[in-house]
Residue, then its C-alpha position, 0 to 999 in steps of 0.5 A: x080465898x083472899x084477893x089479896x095474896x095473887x096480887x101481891x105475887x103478881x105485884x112482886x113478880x111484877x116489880x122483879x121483872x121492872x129491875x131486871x129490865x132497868x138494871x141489866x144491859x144483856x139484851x137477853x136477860x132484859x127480854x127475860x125480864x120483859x116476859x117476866x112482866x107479862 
């Protein structure tokens, strides 16, 4: 199996979380965001 395909989904994911903690101002959702970042 590539290397490539899990660090794209992790990159994805990755960037989904980003905006969502730049873009919302509900600080649940930004806590959301954050885990998932992690």
């Amino acid at each position: 199996m590539h290397l490539v395909y899990p660090l794209v989904l992790a990159v994805l994911l990755f960037c989904v979380g980003l905006y969502g903690v730049l873009a919302r101002r509900n600080a649940i959702l930004v806590l959301m965001s954050v885990e998932l970042m992690l």
